[in-house]
C-alpha positions in Angstrom: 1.1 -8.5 88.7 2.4 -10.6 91.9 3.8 -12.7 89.5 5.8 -10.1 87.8 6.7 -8.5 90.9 8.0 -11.9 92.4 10.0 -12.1 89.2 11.5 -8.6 89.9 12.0 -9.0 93.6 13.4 -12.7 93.2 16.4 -13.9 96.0 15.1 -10.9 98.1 13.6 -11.6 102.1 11.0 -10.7 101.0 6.9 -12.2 100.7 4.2 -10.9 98.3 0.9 -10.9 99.8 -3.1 -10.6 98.4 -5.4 -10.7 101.0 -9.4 -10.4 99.7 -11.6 -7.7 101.4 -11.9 -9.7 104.8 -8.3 -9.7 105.0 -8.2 -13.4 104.0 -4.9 -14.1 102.3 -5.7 -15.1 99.0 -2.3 -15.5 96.9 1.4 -15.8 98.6 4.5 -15.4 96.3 7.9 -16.0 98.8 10.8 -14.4 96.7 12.7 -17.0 98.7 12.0 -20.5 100.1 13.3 -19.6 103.6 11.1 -16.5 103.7 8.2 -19.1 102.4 9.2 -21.8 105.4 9.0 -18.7 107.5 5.6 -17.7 106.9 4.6 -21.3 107.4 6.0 -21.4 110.7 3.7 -18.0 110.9 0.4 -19.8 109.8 0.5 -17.3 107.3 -0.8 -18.9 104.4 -3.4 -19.0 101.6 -6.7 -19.4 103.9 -5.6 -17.5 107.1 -7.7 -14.4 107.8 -5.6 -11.7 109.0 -8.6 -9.1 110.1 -7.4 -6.8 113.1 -10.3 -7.8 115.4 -9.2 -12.0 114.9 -4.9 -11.2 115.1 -4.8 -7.8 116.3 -2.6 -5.0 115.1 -0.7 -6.2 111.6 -0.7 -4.0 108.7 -3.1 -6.2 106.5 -5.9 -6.4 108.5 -5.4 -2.9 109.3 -5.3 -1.7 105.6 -8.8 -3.1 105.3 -10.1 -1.2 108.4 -8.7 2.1 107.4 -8.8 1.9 103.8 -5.5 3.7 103.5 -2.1 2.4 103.3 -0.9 1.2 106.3 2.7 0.3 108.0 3.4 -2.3 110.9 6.7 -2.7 112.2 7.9 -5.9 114.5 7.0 -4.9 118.1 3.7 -2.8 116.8 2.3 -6.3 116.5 -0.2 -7.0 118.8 0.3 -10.9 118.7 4.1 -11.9 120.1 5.0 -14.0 117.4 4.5 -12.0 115.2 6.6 -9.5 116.5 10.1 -10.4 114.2 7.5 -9.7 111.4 7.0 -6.2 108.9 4.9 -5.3 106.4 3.2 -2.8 104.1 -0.1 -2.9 102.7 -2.1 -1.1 100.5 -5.5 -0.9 99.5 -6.7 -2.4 96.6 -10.3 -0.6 94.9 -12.6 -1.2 92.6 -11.7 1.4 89.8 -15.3 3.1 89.1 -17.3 2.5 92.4 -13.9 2.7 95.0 -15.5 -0.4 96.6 -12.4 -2.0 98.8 -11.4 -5.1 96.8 -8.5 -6.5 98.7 -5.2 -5.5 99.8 -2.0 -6.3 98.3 1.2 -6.4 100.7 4.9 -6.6 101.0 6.7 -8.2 104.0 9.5 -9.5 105.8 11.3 -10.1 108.5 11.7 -6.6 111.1 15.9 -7.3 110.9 15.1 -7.0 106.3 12.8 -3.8 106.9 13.2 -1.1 104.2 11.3 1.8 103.7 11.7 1.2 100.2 9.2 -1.1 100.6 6.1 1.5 100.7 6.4 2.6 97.1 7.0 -0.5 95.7 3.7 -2.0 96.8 1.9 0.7 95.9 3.0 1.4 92.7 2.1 -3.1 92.2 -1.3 -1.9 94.0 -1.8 1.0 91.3 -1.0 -1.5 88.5 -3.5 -3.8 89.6 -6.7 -1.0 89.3 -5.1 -0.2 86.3 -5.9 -3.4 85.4 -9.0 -4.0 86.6 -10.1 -0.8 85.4 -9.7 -1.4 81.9 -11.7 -5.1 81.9 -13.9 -3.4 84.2 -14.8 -1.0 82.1 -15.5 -3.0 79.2 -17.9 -5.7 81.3 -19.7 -2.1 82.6 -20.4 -0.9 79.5 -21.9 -3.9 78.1 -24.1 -3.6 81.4 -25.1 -0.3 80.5 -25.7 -1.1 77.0 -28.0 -3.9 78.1 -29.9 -1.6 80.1 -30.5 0.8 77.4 -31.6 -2.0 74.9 -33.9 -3.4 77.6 -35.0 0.5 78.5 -35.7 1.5 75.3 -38.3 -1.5 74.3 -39.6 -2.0 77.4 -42.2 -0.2 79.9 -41.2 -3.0 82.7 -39.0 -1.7 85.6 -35.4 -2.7 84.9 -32.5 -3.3 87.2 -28.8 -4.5 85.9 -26.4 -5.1 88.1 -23.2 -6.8 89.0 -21.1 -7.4 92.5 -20.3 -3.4 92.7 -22.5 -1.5 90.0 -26.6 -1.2 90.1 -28.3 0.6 86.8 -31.9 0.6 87.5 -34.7 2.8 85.8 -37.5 5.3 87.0 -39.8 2.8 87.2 -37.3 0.5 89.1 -36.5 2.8 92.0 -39.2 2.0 94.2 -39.0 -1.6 93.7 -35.0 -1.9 94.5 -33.3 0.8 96.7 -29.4 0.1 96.9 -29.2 -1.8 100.1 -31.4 -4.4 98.0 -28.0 -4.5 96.1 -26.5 -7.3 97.6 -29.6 -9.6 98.0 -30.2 -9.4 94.5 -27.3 -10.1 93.4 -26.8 -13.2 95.6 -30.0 -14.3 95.0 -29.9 -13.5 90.8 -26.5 -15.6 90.7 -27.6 -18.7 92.3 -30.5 -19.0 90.5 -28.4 -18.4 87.3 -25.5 -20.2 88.1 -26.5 -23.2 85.6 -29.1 -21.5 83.4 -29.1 -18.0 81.2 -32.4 -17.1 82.6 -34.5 -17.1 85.5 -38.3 -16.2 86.7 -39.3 -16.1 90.2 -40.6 -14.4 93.1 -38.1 -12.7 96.2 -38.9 -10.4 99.0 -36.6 -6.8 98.9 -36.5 -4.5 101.5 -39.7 -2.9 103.3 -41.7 -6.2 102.4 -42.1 -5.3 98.9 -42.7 -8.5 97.0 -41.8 -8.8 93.2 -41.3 -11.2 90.4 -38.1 -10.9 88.7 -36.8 -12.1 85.2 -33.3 -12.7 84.9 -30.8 -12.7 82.3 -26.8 -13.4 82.6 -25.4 -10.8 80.5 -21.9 -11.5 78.9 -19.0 -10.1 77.1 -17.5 -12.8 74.8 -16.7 -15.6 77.6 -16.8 -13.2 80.8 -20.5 -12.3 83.0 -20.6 -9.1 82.9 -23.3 -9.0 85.0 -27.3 -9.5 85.1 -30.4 -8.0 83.8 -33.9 -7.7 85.0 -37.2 -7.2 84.4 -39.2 -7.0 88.0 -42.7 -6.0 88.9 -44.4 -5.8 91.9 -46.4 -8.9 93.6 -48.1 -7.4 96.7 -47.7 -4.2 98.5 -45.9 -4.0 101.1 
């Protein structure tokens, strides 16, 4: 998409920018090469983090705060030199949970500022959960059918799970609340990262103690996430 888009927008003053959920810029497409030796001179590159409590006000790091599109114009920029600089950004979610995945941006200098600006990033923004969604949705589902293969042959507690989405069953819910989420996860993905499966013992929230057996589940060459079996160790 910010490939298309810089196609689209190309000669303009204009800079395409993907920051992640941090507000660290990921991707930076310069629809010119002055606008590109601009943002240099800017330190705004691939790397910088542009969250509102490191730079102050800027529409970026103020997208990720709010969650809502969001408009900074020249002198609204807390930092001075940064003040000859515009921007709009938009909030870009994860297409089934809403989870903030990054924001997407347009911007320029203040003396190139166009309202037009606004729609045009968020209809780019749109097009990108559009996208998501529908690879999403596919890597989901094959979650979901894992856990109702696991579910139906199995009396174990199960939990599948990816970065945004946690399935678990009846048994599973007092073994893994969702605040134990993002450990798991972490955990689960380092111990797969160069094996299909894994067995071992991790602490969860409230002290509860359980042995977990892991599984990377895939669709065609793409994790779609991971599967486990888990029972509980010790009490809490």
């Amino acid at each position: 998409m910010i490939e298309r888009l810089g196609r689209r927008l190309e000669g303009q003053p204009l800079v395409i920018i993907l920051a992640d959920a941090e507000a660290r810029v990921v991707a930076l497409r310069a629809c010119r090469a002055d606008v590109r030796d601009w943002c240099d001179c800017l330190h705004i590159v691939p790397g910088c983090r542009l969250a509102e409590e490191t730079i102050g006000t800027n529409a970026i790091g103020c997208a990720v705060e709010e969650r809502r599109p969001f408009v900074v114009v020249g002198p609204e920029h807390y930092r001075v030199n940064l003040q000859g600089f515009s921007a709009r950004a938009v909030p870009v979610r994860h297409p089934v949970t809403g989870v903030l995945k990054g924001v997407l941006a347009l911007a320029c200098r203040t003396e190139d500022d166009s309202v037009l600006m606004l729609p045009l990033v968020e209809d780019a923004a749109a097009r990108i959960e559009t996208d998501l969604g529908d690879d999403v949705t596919r890597l989901e589902r094959r979650l979901l059918d894992r856990f109702l293969q696991i579910t139906r042959r199995s009396t174990a507690a199960v939990v599948c799970l990816n970065r945004d989405l946690l399935i678990s069953s009846t048994l599973a819910g007092p073994l893994v609340s969702p605040v134990d989420q993002p450990f798991l996860w972490d955990w689960a993905s380092r111990k797969l990262a160069d094996r299909d499966e894994y067995c071992g013992e991790l602490r969860l929230s409230g002290s509860v103690v359980v042995q977990a057996r892991c599984t990377t589940v895939r669709e065609d060459d793409q994790e779609a996430g991971i599967s486990s079996r888990c029972g509980r160790v010790r009490p809490p």
